[in-house]
N, CA and C atoms of all chains as a GROMACS GRO file, in nm:
protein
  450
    1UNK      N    1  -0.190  -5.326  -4.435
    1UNK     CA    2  -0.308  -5.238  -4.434
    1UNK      C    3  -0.261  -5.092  -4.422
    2UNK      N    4  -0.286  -5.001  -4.515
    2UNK     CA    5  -0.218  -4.865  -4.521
    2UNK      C    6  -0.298  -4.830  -4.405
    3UNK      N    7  -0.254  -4.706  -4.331
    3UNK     CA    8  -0.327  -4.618  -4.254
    3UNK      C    9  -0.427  -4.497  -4.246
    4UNK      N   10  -0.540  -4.546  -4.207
    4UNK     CA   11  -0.621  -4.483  -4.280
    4UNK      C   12  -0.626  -4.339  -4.256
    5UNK      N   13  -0.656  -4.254  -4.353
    5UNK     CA   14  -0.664  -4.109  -4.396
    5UNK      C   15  -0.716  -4.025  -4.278
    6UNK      N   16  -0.654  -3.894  -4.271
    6UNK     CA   17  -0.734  -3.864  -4.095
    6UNK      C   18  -0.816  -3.797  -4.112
    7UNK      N   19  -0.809  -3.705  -4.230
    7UNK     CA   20  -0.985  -3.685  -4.302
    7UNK      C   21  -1.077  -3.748  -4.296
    8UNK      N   22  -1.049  -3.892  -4.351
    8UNK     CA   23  -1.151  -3.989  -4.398
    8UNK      C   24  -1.205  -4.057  -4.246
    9UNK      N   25  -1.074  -4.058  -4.144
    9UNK     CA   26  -1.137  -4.110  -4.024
    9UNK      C   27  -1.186  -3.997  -3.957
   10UNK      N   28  -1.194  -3.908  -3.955
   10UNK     CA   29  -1.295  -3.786  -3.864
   10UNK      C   30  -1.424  -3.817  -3.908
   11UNK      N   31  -1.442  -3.822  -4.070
   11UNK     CA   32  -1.549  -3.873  -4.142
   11UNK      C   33  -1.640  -3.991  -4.081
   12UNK      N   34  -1.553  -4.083  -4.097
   12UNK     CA   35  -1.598  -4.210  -3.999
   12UNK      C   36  -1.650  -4.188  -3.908
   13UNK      N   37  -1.594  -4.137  -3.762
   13UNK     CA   38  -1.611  -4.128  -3.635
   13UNK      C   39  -1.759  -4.049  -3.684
   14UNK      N   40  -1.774  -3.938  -3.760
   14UNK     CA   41  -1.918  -3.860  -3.749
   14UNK      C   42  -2.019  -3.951  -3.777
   15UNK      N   43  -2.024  -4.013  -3.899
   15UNK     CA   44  -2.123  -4.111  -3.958
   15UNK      C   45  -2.153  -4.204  -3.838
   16UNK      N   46  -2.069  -4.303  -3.784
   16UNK     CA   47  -2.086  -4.366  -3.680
   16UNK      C   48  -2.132  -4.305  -3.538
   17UNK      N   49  -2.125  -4.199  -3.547
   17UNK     CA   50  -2.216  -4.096  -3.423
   17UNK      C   51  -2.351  -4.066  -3.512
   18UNK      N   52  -2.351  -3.998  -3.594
   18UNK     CA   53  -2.450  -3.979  -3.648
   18UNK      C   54  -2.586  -4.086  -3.641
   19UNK      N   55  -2.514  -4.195  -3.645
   19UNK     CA   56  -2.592  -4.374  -3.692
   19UNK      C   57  -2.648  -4.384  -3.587
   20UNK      N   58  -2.536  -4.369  -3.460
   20UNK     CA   59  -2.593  -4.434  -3.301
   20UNK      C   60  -2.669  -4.339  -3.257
   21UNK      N   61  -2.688  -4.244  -3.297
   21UNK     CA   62  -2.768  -4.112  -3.236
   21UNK      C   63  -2.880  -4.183  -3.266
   22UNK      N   64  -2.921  -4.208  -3.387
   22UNK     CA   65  -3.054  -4.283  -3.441
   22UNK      C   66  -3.090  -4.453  -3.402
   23UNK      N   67  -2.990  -4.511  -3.316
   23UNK     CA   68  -3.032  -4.653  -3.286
   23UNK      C   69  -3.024  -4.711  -3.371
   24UNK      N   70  -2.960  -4.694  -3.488
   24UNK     CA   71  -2.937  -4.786  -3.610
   24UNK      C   72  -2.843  -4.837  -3.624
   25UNK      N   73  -2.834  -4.990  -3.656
   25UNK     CA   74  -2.768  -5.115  -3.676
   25UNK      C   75  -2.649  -5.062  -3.820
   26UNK      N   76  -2.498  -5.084  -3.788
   26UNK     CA   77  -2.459  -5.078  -3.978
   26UNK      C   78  -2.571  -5.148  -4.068
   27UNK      N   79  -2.621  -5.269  -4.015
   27UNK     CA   80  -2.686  -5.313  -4.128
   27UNK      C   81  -2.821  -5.252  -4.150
   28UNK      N   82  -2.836  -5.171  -4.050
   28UNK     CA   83  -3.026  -5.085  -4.122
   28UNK      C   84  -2.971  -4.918  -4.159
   29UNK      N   85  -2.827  -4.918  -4.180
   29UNK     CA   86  -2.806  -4.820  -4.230
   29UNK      C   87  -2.750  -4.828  -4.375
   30UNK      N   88  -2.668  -4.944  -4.387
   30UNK     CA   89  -2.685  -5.021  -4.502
   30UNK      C   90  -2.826  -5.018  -4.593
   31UNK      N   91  -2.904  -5.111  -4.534
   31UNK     CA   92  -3.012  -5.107  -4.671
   31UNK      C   93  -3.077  -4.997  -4.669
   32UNK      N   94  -3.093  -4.909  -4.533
   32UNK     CA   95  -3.148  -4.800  -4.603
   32UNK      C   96  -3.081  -4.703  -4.725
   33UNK      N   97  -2.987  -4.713  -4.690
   33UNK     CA   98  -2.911  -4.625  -4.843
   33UNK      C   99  -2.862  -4.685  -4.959
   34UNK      N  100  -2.879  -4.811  -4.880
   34UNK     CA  101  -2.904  -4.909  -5.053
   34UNK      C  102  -2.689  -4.938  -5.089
   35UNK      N  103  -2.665  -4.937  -4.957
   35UNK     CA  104  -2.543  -4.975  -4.966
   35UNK      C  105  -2.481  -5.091  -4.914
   36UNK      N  106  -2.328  -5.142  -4.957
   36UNK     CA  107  -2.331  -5.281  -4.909
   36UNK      C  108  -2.261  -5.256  -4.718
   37UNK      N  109  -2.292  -5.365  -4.638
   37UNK     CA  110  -2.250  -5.334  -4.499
   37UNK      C  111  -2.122  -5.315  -4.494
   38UNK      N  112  -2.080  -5.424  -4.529
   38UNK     CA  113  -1.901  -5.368  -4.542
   38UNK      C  114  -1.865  -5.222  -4.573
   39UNK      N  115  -1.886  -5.198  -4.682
   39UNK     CA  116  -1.867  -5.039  -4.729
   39UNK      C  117  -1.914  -4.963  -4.626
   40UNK      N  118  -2.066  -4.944  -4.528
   40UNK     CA  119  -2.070  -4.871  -4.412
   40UNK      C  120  -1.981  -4.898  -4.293
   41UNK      N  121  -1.910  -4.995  -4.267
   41UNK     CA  122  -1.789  -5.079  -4.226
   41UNK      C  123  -1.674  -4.966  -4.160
   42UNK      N  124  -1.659  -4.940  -4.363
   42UNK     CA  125  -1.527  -4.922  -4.432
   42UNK      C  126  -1.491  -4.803  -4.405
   43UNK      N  127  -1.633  -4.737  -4.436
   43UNK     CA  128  -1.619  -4.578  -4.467
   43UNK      C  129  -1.670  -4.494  -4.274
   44UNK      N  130  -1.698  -4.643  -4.181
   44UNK     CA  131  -1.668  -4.591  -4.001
   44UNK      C  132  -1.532  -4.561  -3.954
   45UNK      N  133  -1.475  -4.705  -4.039
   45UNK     CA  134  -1.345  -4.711  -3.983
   45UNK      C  135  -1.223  -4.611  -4.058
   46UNK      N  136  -1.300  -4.520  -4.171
   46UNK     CA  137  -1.212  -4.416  -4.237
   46UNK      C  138  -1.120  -4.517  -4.372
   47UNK      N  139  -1.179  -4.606  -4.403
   47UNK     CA  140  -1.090  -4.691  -4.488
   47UNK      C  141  -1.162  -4.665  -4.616
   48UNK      N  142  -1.290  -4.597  -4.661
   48UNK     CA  143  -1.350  -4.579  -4.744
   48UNK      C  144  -1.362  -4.402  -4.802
   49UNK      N  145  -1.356  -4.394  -4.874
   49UNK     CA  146  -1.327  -4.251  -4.999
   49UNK      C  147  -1.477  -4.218  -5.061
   50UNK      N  148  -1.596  -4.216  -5.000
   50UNK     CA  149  -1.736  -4.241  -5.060
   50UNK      C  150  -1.737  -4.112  -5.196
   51UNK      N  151  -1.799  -4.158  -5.242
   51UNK     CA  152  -1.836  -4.075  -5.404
   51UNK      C  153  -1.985  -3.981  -5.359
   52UNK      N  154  -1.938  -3.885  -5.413
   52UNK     CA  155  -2.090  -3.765  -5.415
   52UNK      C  156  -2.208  -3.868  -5.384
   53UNK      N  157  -2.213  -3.954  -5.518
   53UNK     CA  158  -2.405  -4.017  -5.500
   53UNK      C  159  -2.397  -4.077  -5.365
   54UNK      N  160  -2.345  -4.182  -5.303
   54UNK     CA  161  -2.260  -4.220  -5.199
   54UNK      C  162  -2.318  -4.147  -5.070
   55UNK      N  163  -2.292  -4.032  -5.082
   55UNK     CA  164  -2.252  -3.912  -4.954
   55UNK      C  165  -2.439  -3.876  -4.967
   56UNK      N  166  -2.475  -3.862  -5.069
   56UNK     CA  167  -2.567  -3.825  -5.112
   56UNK      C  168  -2.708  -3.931  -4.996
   57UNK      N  169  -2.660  -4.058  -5.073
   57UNK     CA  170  -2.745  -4.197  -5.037
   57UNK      C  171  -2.768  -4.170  -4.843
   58UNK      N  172  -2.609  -4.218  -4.808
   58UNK     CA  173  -2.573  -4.167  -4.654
   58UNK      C  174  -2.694  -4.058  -4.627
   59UNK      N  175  -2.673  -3.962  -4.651
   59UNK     CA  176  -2.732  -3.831  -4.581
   59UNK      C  177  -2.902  -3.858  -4.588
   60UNK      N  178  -2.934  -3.907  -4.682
   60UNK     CA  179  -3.078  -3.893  -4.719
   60UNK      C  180  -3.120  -4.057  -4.626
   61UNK      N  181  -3.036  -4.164  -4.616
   61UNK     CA  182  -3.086  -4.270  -4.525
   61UNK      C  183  -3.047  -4.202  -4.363
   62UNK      N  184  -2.960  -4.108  -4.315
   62UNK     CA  185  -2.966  -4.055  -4.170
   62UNK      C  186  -3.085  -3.976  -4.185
   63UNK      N  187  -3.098  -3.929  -4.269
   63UNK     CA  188  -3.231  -3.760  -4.260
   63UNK      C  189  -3.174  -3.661  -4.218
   64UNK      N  190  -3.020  -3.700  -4.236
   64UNK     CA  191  -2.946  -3.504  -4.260
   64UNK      C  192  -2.948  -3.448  -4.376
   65UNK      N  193  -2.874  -3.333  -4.374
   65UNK     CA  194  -2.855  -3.277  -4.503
   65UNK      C  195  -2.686  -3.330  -4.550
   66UNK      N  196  -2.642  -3.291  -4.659
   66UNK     CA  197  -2.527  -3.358  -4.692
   66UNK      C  198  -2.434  -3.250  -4.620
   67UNK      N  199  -2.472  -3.122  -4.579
   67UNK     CA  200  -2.354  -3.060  -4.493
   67UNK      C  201  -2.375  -3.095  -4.390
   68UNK      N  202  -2.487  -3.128  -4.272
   68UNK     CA  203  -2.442  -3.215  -4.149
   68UNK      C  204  -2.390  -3.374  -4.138
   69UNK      N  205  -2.413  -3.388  -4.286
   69UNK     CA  206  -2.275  -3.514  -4.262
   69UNK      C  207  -2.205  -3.476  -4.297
   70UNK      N  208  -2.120  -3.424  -4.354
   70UNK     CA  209  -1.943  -3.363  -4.347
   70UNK      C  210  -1.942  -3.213  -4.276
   71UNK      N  211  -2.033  -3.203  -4.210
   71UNK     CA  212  -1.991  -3.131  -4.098
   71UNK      C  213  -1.843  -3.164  -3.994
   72UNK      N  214  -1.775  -3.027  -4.016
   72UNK     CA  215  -1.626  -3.062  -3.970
   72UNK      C  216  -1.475  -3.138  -4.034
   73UNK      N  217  -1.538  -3.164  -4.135
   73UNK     CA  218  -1.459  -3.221  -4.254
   73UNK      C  219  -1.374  -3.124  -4.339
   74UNK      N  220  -1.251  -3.117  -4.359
   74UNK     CA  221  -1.246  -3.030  -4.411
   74UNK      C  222  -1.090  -3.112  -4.449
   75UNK      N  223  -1.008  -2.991  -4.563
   75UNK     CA  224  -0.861  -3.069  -4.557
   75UNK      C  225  -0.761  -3.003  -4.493
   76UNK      N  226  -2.230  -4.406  -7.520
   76UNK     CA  227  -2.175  -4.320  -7.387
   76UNK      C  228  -2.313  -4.325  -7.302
   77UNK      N  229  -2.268  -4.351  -7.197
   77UNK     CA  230  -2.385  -4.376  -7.085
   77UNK      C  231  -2.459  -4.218  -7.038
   78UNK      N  232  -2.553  -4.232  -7.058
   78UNK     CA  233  -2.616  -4.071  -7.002
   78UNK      C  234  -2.582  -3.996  -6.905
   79UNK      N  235  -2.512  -3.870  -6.862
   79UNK     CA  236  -2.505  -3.844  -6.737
   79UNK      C  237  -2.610  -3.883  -6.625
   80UNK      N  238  -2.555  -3.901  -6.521
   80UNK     CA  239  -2.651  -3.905  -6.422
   80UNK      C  240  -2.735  -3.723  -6.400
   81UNK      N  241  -2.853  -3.741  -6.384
   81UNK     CA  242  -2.915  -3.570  -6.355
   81UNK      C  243  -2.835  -3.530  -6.253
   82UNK      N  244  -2.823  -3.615  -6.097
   82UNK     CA  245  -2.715  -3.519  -6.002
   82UNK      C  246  -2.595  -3.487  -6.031
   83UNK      N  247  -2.535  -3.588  -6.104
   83UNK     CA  248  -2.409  -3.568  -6.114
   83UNK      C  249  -2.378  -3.410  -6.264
   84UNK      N  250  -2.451  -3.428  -6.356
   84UNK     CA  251  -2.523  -3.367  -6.432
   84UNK      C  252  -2.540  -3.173  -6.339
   85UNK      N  253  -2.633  -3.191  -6.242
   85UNK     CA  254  -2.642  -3.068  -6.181
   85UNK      C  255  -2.506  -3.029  -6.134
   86UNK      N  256  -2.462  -3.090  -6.036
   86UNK     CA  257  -2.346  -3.061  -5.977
   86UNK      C  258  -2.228  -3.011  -6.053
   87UNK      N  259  -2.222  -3.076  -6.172
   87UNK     CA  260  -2.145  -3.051  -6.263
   87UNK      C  261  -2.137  -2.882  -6.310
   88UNK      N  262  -2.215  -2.872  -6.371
   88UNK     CA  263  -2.321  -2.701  -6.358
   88UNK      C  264  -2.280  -2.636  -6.295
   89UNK      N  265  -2.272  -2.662  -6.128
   89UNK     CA  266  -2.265  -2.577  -6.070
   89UNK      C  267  -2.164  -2.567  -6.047
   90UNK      N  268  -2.026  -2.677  -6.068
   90UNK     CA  269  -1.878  -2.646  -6.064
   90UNK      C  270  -1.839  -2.585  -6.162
   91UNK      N  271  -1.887  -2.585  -6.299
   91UNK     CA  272  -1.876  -2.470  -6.386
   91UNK      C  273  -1.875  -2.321  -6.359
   92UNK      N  274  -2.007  -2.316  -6.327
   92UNK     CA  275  -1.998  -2.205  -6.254
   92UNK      C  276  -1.975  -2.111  -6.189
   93UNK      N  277  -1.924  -2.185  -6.088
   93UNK     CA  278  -1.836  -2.156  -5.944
   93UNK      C  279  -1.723  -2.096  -6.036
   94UNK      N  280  -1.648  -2.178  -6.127
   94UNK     CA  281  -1.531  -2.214  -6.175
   94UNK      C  282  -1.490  -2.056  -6.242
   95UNK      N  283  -1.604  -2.013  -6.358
   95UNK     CA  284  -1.615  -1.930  -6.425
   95UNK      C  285  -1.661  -1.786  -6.338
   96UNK      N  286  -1.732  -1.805  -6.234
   96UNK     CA  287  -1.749  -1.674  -6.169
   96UNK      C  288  -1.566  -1.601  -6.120
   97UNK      N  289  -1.480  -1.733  -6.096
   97UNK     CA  290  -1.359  -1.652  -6.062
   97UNK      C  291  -1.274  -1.638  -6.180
   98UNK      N  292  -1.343  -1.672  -6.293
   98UNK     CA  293  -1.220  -1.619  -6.432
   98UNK      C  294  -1.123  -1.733  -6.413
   99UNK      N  295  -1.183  -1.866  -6.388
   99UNK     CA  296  -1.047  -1.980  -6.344
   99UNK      C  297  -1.086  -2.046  -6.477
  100UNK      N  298  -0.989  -2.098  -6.594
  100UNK     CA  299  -0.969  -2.222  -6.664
  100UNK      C  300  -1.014  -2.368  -6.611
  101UNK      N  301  -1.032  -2.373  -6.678
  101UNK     CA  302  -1.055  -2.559  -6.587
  101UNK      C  303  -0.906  -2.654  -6.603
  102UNK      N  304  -0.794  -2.543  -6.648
  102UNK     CA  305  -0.655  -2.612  -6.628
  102UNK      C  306  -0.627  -2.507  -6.519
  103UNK      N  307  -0.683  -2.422  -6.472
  103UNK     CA  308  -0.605  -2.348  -6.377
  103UNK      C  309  -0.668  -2.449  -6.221
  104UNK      N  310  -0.790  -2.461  -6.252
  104UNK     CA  311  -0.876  -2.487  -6.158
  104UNK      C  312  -0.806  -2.643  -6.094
  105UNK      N  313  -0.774  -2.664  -6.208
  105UNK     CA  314  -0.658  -2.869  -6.180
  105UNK      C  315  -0.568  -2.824  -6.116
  106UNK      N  316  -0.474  -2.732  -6.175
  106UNK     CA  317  -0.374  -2.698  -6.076
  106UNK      C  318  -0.389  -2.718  -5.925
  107UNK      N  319  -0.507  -2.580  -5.928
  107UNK     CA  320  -0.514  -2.550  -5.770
  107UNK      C  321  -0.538  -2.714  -5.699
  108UNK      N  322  -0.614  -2.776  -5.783
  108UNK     CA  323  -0.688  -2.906  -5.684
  108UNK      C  324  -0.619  -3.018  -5.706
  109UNK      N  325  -0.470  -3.017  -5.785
  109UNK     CA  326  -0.445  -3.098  -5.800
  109UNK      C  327  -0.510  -3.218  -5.832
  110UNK      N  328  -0.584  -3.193  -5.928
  110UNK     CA  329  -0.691  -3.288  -5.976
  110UNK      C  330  -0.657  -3.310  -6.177
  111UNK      N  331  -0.632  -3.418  -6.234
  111UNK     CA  332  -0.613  -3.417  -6.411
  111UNK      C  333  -0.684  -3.348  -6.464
  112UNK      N  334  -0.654  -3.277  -6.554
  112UNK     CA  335  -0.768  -3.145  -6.622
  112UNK      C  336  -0.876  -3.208  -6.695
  113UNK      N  337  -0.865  -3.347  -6.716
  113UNK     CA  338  -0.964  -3.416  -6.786
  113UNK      C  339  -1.065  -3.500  -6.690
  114UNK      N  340  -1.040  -3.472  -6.521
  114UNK     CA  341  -1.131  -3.517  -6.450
  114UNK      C  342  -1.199  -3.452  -6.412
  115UNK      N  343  -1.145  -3.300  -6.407
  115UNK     CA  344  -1.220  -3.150  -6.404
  115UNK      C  345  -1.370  -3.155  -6.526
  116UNK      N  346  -1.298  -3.182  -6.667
  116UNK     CA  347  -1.386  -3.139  -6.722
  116UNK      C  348  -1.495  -3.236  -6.784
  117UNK      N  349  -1.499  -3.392  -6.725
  117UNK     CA  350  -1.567  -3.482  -6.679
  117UNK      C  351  -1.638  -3.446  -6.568
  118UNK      N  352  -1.588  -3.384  -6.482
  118UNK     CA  353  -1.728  -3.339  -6.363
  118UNK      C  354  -1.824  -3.227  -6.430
  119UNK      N  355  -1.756  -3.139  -6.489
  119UNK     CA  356  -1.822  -3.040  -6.584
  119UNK      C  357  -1.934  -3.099  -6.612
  120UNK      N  358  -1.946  -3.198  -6.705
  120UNK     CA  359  -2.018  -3.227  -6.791
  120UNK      C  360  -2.098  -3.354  -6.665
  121UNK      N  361  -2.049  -3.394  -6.569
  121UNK     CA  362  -2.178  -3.486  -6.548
  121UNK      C  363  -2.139  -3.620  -6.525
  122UNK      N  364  -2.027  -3.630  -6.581
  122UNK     CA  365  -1.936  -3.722  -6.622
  122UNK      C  366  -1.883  -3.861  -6.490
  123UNK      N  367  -1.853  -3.734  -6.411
  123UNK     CA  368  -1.745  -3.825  -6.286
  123UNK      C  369  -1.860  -3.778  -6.152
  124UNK      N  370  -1.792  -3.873  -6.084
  124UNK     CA  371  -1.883  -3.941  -5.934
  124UNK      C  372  -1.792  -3.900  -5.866
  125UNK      N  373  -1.707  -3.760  -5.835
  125UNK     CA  374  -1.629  -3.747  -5.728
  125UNK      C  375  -1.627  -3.807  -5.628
  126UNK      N  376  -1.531  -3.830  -5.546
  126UNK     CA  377  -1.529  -3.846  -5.388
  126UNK      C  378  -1.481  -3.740  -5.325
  127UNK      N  379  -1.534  -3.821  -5.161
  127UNK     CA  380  -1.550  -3.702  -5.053
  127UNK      C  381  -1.400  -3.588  -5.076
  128UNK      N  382  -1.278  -3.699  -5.067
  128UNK     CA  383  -1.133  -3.632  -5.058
  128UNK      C  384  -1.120  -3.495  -5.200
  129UNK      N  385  -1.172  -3.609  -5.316
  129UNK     CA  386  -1.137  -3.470  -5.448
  129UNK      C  387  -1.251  -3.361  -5.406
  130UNK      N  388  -1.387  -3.392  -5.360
  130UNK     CA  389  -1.463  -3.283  -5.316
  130UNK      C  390  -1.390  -3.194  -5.228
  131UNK      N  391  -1.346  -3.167  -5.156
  131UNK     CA  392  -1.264  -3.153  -5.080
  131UNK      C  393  -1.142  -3.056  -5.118
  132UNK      N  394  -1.076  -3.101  -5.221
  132UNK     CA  395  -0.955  -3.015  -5.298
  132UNK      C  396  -1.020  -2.932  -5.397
  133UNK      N  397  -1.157  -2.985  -5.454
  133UNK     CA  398  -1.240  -2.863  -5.519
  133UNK      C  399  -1.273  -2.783  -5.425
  134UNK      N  400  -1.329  -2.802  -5.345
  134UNK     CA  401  -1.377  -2.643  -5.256
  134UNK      C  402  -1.297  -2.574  -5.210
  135UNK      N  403  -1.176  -2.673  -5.176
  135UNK     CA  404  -1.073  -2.554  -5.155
  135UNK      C  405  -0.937  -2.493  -5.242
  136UNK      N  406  -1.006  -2.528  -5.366
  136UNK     CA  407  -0.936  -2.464  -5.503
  136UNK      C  408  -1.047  -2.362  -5.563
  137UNK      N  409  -1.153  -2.396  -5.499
  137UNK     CA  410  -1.267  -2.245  -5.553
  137UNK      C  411  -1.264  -2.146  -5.430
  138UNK      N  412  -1.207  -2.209  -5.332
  138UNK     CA  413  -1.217  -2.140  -5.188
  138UNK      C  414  -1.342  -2.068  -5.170
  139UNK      N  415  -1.416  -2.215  -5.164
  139UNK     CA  416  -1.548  -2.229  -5.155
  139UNK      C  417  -1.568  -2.324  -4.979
  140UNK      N  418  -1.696  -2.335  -4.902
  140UNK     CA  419  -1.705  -2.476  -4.849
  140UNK      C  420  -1.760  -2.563  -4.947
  141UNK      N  421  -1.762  -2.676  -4.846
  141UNK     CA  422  -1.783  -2.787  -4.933
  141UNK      C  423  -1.987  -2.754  -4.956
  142UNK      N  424  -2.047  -2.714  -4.848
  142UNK     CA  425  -2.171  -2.688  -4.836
  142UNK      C  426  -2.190  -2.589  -4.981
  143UNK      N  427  -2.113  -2.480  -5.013
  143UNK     CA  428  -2.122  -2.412  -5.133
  143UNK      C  429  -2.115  -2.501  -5.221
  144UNK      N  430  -2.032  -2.588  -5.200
  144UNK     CA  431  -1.941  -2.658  -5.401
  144UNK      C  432  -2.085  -2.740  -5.376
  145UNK      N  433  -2.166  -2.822  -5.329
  145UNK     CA  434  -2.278  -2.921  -5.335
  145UNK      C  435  -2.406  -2.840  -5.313
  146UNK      N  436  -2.404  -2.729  -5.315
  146UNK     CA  437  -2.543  -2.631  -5.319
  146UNK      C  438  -2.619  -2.704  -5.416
  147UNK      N  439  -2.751  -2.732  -5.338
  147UNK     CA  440  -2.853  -2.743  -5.458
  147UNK      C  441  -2.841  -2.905  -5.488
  148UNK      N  442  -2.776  -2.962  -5.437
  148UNK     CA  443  -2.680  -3.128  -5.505
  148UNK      C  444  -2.806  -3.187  -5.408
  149UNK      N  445  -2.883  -3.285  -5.478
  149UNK     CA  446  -2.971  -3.383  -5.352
  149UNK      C  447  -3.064  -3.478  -5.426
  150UNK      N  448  -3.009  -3.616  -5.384
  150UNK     CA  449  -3.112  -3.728  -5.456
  150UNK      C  450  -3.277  -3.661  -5.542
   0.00000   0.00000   0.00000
């Protein structure tokens, strides 16, 4: 298992704060963005690379904007 | 050829943009982002579904934030 990216895991750690802030399950954060659970999983544990629409889906199922989810992200 | 997507489509636009306000090539612009000049000019057009990481080496090859490079970008 490569090690995951420390970008991609800062990423993680936010989304997964972001989620619990709201009392939401991976899996009701899943269908709300119309994504599979694993992949919300993937992309907690920094093992996932999400694509614009992706980041897009995420932000609009939390009810942020797409800069308070990659808030602090940077390379 | 499959239709652009409209976001991906906008976004595209606006990396043009960005691109051309600094007098950058879209082979200069690969350089900086270390990105193939033909994935550059696939986002151009609408084409490609970036991820978070190449988002990432674009904004900071326009030395832009990432909040600038996705201005306007939203389901």
């Amino acid at each position: 298992m490569p090690s995951p990216d420390p970008v991609l895991s800062k990423f993680g750690i936010h989304v997964r704060n972001l989620r619990e802030t709201q009392d939401l399950t991976q899996e009701q954060l899943a269908e709300r963005a119309k994504l599979d659970i694993t992949y919300i999983s993937g992309i907690e544990r920094g093992l996932r690379n999400p694509s614009l629409l992706s980041l897009l889906r995420l932000a609009k199922a939390l009810g942020v904007s797409l800069k308070q989810l990659t808030e602090g992200v940077e390379l």
